[in-house]
N, C-alpha and C positions, 0 to 999 in steps of 0.2 A: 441598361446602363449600370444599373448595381451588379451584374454580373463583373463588366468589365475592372469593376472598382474592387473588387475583390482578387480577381485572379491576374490581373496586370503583372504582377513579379513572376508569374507563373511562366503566361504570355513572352514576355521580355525574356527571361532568361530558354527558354525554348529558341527563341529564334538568335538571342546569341549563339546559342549550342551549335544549332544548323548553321550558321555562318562560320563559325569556329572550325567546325567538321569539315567544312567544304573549304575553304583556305588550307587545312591542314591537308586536305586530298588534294588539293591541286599544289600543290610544296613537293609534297611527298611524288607525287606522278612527276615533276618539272626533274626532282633532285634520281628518281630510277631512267629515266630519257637520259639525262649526260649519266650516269654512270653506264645502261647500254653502249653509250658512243663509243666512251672507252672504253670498253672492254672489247665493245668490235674492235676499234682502233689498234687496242694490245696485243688483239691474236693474231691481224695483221704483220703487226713487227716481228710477232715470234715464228709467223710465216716465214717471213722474209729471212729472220734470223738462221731459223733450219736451213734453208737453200744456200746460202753463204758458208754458214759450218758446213754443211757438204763439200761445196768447191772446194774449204779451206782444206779438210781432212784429206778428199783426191791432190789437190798439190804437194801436200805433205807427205802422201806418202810415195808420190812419183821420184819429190826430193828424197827422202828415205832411200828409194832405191839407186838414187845415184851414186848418194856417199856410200852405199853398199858393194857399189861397183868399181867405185873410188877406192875403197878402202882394201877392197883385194886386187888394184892393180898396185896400189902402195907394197901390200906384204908380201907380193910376188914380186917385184924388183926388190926388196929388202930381203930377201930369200935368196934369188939370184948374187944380191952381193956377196952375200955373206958365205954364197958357195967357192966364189972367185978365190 
């Protein structure tokens, strides 16, 4: 009994410590779990993002080549007139 009347602050604040510790580790595990999530989540989108910018850039430059096709049947008829 005289031990425990002695080191009780000792006691107590040890086993706050250990409670303290282990709240903080499970905080800290709960708050690295959602940031994984998202992060999975965001390389998902950036997935998704490259495959769309691909599409976008093949449509653009099929359009590309149309006004390219456009633009020299313009300066051959404006060529032509201008030979008349």
């Amino acid at each position: 009994m005289e031990f425990i009347k002695e080191w009780w602050f000792i006691i107590a604040f040890t086993i706050s410590a250990l409670g303290g510790l282990y709240k903080m580790g499970k905080v800290l595990n709960e708050t690295l779990l959602k940031l994984n999530f998202e992060i999975m989540r965001l390389s998902d989108s950036l997935s998704e993002s490259k495959s769309d910018r691909l599409k976008l850039h093949s449509r653009v430059d099929v359009v590309d080549s149309r006004l390219d096709a456009h633009e020299t049947r313009i300066t051959v008829l404006e060529d032509w007139r201008k030979s008349k």
